[in-house]
N, C-alpha and C positions, 0 to 999 in steps of 0.2 A: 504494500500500500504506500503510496505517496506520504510522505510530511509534509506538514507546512511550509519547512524550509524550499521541498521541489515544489509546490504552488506556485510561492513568490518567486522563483526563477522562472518558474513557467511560463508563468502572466507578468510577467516583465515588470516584477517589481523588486528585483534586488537593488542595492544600494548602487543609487547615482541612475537608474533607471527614469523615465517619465511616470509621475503618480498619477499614475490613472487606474483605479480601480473598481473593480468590478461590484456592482450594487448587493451581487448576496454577497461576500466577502465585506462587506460592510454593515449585514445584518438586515440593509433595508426592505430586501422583500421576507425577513425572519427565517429564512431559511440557508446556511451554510454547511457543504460538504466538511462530514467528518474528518476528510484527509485535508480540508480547508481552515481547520478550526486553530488557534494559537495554542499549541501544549504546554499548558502551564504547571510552575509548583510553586507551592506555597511553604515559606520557611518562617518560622516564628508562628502558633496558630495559638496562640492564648491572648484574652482579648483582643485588641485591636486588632491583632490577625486574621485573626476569626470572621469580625466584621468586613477586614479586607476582603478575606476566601468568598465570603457570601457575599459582595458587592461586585466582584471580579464574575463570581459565576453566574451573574445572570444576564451575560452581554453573553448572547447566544452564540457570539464567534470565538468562545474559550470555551477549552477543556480542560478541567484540569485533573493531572493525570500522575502525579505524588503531594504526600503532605511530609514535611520534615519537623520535628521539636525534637530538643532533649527529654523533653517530659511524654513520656510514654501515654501518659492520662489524657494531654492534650493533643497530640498527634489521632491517636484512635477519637477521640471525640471529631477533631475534624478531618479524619478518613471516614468516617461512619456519615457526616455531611455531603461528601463529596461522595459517596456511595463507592468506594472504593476497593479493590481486594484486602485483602491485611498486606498479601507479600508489596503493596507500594506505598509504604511508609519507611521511612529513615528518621534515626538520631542525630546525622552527623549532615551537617549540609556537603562536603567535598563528597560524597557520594550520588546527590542529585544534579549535581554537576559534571559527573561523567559521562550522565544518561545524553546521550545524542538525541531523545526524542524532546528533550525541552528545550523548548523556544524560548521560554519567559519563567521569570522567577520573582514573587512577591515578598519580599523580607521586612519581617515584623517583629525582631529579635529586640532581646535588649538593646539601649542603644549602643554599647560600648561596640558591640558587634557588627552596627550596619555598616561601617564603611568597608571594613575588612572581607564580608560578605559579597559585597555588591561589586568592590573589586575583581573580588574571585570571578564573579558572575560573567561582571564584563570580558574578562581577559578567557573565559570559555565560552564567548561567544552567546552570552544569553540579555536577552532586553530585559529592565528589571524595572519594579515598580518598589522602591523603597520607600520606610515610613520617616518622618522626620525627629530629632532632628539627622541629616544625612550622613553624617561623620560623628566621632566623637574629639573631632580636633581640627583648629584651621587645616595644620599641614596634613591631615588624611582628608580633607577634604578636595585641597587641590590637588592630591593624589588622585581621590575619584573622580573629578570632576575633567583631567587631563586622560588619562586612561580612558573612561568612556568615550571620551571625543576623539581620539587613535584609534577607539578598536570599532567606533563606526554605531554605538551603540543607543538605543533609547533609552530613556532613564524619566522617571516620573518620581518627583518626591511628593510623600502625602502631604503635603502643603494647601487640603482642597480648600481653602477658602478662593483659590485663585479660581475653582471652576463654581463660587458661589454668584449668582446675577449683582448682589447688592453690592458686595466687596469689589467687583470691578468697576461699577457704577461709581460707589465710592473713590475710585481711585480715578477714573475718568475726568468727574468734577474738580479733583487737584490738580491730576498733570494736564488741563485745561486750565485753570488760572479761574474758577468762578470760586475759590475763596480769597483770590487775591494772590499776596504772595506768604505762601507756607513758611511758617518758622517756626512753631512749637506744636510738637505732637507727644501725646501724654500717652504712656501704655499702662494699661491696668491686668494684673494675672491676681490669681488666687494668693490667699497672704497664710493658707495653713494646709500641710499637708493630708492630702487625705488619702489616709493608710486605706488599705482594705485588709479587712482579717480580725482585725481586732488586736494588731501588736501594737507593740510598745517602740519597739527598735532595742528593748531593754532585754530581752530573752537570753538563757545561757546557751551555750554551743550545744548541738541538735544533731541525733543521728538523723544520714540523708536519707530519706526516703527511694525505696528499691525502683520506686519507676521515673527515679532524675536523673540523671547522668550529670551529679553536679562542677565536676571537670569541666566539661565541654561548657556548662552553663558559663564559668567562667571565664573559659580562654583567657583572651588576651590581657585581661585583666588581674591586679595583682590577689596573689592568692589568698583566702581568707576562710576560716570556720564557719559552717552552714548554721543558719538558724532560718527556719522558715521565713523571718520578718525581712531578709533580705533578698531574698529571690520574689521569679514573675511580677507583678505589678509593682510592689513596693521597692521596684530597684530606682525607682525614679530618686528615693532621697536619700540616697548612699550614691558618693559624690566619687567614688571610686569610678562609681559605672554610669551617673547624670548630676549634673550642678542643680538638681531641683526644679519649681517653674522657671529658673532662666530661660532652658532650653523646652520643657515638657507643655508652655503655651508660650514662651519667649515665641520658639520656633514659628510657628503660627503669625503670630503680632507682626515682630519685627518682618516677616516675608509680606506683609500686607503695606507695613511702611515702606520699606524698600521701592515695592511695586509702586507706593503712589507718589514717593520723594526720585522716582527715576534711577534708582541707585541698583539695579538688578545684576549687575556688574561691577560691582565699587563697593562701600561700605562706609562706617565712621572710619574717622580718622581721630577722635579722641574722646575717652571715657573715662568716668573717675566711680567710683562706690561712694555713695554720701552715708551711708547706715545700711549694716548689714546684721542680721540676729542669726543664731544657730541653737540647736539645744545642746546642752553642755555635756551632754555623754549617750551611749547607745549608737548603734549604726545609723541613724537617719542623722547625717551631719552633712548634707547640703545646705546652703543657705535658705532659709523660710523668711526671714522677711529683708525685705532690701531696697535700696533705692538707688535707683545707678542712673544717672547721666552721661549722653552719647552727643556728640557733635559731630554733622557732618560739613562736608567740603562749601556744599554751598552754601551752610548756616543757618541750617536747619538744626535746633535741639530736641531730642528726644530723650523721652524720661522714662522707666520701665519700674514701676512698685509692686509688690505684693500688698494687695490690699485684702484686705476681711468685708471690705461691703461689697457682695455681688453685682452689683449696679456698674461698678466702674469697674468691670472687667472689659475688655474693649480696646479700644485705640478713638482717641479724642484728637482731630484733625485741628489747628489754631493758624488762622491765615489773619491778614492784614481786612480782609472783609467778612469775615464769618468762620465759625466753626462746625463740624460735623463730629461724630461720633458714627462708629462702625464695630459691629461683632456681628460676622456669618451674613447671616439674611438684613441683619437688624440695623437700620439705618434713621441717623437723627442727626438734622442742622439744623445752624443757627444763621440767616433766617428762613424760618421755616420751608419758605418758596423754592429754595435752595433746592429743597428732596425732590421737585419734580421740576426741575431745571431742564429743558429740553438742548441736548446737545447739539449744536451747526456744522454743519455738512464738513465744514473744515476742521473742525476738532479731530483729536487723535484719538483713534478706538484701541483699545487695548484686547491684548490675545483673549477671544472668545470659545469658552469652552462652560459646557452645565451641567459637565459629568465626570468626575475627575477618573472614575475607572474606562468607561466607555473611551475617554479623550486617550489614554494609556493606551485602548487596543485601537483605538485609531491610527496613532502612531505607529504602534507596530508594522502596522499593513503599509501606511505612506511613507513611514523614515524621517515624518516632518517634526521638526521639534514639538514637545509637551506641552502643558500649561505651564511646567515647575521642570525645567529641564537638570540638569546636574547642577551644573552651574548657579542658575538661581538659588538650589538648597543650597550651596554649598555655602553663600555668597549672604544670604540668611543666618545659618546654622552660626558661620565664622562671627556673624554680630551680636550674636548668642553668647558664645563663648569668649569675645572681649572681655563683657562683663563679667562673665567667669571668671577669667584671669584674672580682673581686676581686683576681685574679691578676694582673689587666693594673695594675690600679692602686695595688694593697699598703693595706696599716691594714684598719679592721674597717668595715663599710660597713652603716651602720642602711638597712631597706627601709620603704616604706610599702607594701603589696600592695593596697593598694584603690587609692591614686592610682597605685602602677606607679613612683614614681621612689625615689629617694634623700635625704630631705631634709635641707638643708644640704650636701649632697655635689657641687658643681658638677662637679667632674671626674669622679666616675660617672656621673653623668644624660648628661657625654656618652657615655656606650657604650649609651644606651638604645636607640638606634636607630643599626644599622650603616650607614656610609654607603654609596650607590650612584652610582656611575658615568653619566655621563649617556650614553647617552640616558633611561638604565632611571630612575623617580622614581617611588615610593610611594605614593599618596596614599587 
């Protein structure tokens, strides 16, 4: 039987080809050839993966056709979704990456994991749909983000608010000039951790459970005693493996500022921590509450708090004529007229997409860049992790965003790339 890969050769749509494709290949009369469908696998399937698996599979032009976790519990729950044998399930992802029958791989791992993954992914030849944030370090970012652009690759980071209608709307009305001229944007993320489980972070050391493979959970990360409170969800605030909401709605926000301050390529250039809180012992020692100031080039400031009232979670637009607010769908300006501002033929429309999975397998079939291409997350993620830095290190830390470092700043440039455990190495 034919794959996917002999299709797109078929119908002339490999790489550098004319994109012109064919309408069931697109899904639009709902029906595509089995031997036409994208072979997907899904790595990482505990929560948010999960969500992915089941958002991926209902564009009727995927298949998918392994599920990977280190956790045995979660692997057969989403092998038993995807209706699938037992024998195609894996613990280890470098084994769904031999398989010559996938096309496509969704990675939903912790995050210490995704760039190391997605690397792999790339350099075997497979288009990937990673969740954000995309790296867990500027320099593995422009690791992946260089790499997938040599090996020809597609790359989607979960960054969907880019394929939400209001979040581009929102950003429309900026990088149009109908608030004037932009120079303060407020970011609001959650201001307390919310554990699931009911730990503490406090628990003493824990035999692992027989269906984790708590190695591999690790990898590249430095090594440490299991206790339930720190694996699957709750790894967000064990700063080992994530800087807490910096990155786990930073991610999010800041890729929404970017998009509507023009910066999708670029970044701040200077950040400082004005207040940062931690709890004083326990494995949950990411930062919880903080407030970090960002400057960009054009002089635009940007502020990022953890707040406790849910209201100002969001991104608060501040221009010289009005302000907006923005979260997902939800849209609010000041003056009001502002919300239903009709944009002029001459305005700039920004990349239109309403489906952040769908727009994924679009791409695949055309080759044409994503909503959230590598780059974008990477470019995102890296203004994430400034502030990380800045936290870890204290004073105000100038950036260069074309070189990627800090200059003059030796002790930041070392957090430009996290380090990894061996066997796992980067390169």
């Amino acid at each position: 039987m034919n794959t996917r890969r002999q299709f797109l050769k078929r119908t002339g749509l490999g790489l550098g080809a004319p994109m012109i494709i064919p309408a069931s290949a697109l899904g639009l009369g709902k029906h595509v050839a089995a031997n036409e469908r994208v072979q997907l696998a899904t790595i990482g399937v505990a929560n948010r993966g999960l969500t992915n698996q089941r958002g991926l599979a209902k564009d009727e032009r995927v298949q998918i056709v392994t599920v990977c976790d280190v956790d045995q519990s979660h692997r057969e729950r989403a092998r038993g979704l995807a209706k699938l044998p037992a024998a195609s399930t894996y613990g280890d992802f470098r084994d769904v990456l031999r398989r010559k029958d996938v096309d496509a791989v969704m990675v939903a791992t912790p995050d210490h994991w995704h760039g190391y993954i997605a690397v792999a992914a790339a350099r075997a030849g497979k288009d990937i749909y990673c969740e954000k944030p995309l790296t867990a370090s500027i320099e593995e970012g422009r690791i992946l983000a260089d790499v997938v652009q040599r090996e020809k690759r597609v790359l989607q980071c979960g960054t969907q608010r880019r394929s939400m209608a209001g979040t581009r709307r929102a950003c429309e009305l900026i990088r149009n000039g109908y608030l004037g001229e932009l120079k303060t944007v407020e970011v609001g993320v959650p201001g307390k951790f919310a554990i699931r489980g009911g730990y503490t972070g406090l628990e003493p050391v824990q035999p692992v459970p027989p269906t984790l493979d708590y190695e591999m959970w690790q990898g590249p990360a430095a090594k440490a005693p299991y206790t339930a409170a720190r694996v699957h969800f709750n790894f967000r605030w064990v700063n080992e493996y994530a800087p807490g909401y910096i990155t786990d709605w930073g991610a999010h926000f800041i890729d929404v500022v970017q998009w509507a301050n023009d910066m999708d390529a670029s970044g701040p250039v200077e950040v400082i921590v004005r207040s940062q809180t931690r709890r004083p012992k326990g494995v949950y020692n990411a930062p919880e509450g903080f407030h970090i100031v960002y400057r960009y080039a054009n002089g635009v400031r940007m502020t990022m708090k953890a707040e406790t009232d849910r209201a100002k979670w969001g991104i608060k637009f501040i221009g010289t004529e009005g302000w907006l607010f923005s979260e997902g769908h939800r849209l609010q300006t000041h003056p009001a007229t502002l919300k239903d501002q009709p944009l002029k033929d001459s305005d700039t429309r920004l990349y239109g997409s309403d489906d952040h999975y769908r727009n994924f397998i679009d791409c695949v079939y055309s080759r044409k860049p994503t909503a959230a291409t590598a780059e974008t997350g990477h470019r995102s993620a890296s203004a994430c992790y400034l502030g990380a830095i800045a936290a870890e290190t204290g004073g105000t830390l100038q950036f260069d965003p074309k070189k990627e470092t800090f200059p003059n700043q030796p002790r930041a440039n070392l957090h430009l790339m996290k380090p990894m455990r061996a066997p796992w190495k980067l390169t």
